[in-house]
C-alpha positions in Angstrom: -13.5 12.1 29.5 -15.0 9.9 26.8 -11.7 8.1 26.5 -11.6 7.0 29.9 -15.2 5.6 29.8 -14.4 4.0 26.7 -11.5 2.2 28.4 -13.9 1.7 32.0 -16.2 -0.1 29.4 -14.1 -2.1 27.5 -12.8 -3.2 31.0 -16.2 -4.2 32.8 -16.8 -5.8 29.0 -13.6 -7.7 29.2 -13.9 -8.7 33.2 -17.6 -10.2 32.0 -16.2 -12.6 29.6 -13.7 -13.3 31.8 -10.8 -12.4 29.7 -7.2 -11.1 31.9 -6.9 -7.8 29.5 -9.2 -5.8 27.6 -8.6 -4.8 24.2 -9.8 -1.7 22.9 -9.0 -0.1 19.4 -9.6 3.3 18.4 -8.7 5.7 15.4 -5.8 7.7 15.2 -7.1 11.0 16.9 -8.4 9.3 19.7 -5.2 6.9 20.1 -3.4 10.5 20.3 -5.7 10.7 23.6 -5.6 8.0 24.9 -1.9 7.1 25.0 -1.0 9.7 27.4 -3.6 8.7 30.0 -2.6 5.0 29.7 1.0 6.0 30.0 0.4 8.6 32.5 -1.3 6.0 35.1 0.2 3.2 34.2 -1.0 1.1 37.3 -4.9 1.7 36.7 -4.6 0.4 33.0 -2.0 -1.8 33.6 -4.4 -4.8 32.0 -4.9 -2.3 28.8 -3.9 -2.7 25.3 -4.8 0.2 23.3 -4.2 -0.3 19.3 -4.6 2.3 16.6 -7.3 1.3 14.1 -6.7 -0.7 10.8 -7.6 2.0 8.5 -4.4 4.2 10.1 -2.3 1.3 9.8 -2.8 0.8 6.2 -2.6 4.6 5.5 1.1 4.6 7.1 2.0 1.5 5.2 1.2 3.0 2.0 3.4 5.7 3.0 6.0 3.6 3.7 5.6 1.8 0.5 5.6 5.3 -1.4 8.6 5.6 0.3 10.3 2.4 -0.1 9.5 3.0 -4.3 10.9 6.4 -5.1 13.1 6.5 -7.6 11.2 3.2 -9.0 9.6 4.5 -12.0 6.0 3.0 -10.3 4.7 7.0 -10.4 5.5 7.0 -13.9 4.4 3.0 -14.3 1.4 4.2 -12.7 0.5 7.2 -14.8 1.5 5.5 -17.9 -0.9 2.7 -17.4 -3.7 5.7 -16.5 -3.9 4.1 -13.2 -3.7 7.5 -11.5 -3.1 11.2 -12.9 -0.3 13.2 -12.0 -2.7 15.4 -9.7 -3.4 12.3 -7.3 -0.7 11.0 -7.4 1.0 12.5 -4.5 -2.1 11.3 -2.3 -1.5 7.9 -3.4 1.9 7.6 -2.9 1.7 9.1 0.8 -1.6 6.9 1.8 -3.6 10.3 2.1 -5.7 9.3 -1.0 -6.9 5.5 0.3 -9.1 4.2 -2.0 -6.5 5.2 -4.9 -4.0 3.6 -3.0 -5.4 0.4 -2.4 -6.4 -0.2 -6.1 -3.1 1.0 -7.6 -1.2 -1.6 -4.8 -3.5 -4.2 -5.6 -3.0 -3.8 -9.7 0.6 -3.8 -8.7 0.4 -7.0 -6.9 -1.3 -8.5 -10.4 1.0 -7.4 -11.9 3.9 -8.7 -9.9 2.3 -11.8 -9.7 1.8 -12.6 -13.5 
């Protein structure tokens, strides 16, 4: 499968440069692959580490964060300061809508911070 030459590579690529474990990152749909065949044999990618990509990792912390705020008032906050509209605003506070997300978090920060 294309997961498994993905990991073969990042192997031969890691043995060439001498390193003890190769490193390979992938998105969310292909971690969701590639898990169960690094679990499943466990002693041919023992000197694996498979991570799931930094855009899926700041998706699920904005979910978290949405989490963490409800019952904040930072929706209304938000829509008061015409930051985001009540029709986006679900996508922002579960990560789905990223771009959104990241700006309203980062004028949140200022904020914070002044």
């Amino acid at each position: 499968s294309t997961v498994q030459e993905c990991l073969r590579a990042s192997e031969e690529a890691s043995r060439e440069v001498a390193l003890e474990y190769a490193i390979t990152t992938f998105d969310l749909g292909v971690c969701m692959k590639a898990y169960p065949l690094v679990w499943s044999h466990p002693a041919k990618y023992k000197k694996h580490i498979v991570y799931i990509g930094t855009f899926h990792v700041i998706c699920a912390y904005f979910k978290m964060l949405g989490k963490k705020m409800e019952g904040s008032g930072r929706p209304d906050a938000l829509m008061e300061s015409g930051l985001v509209s009540t029709g986006s605003m679900a996508g922002v506070m579960t990560g789905k809508n990223y771009d959104r997300s990241l700006h309203c978090h980062k004028m949140m920060v200022e904020c914070f911070e002044t």
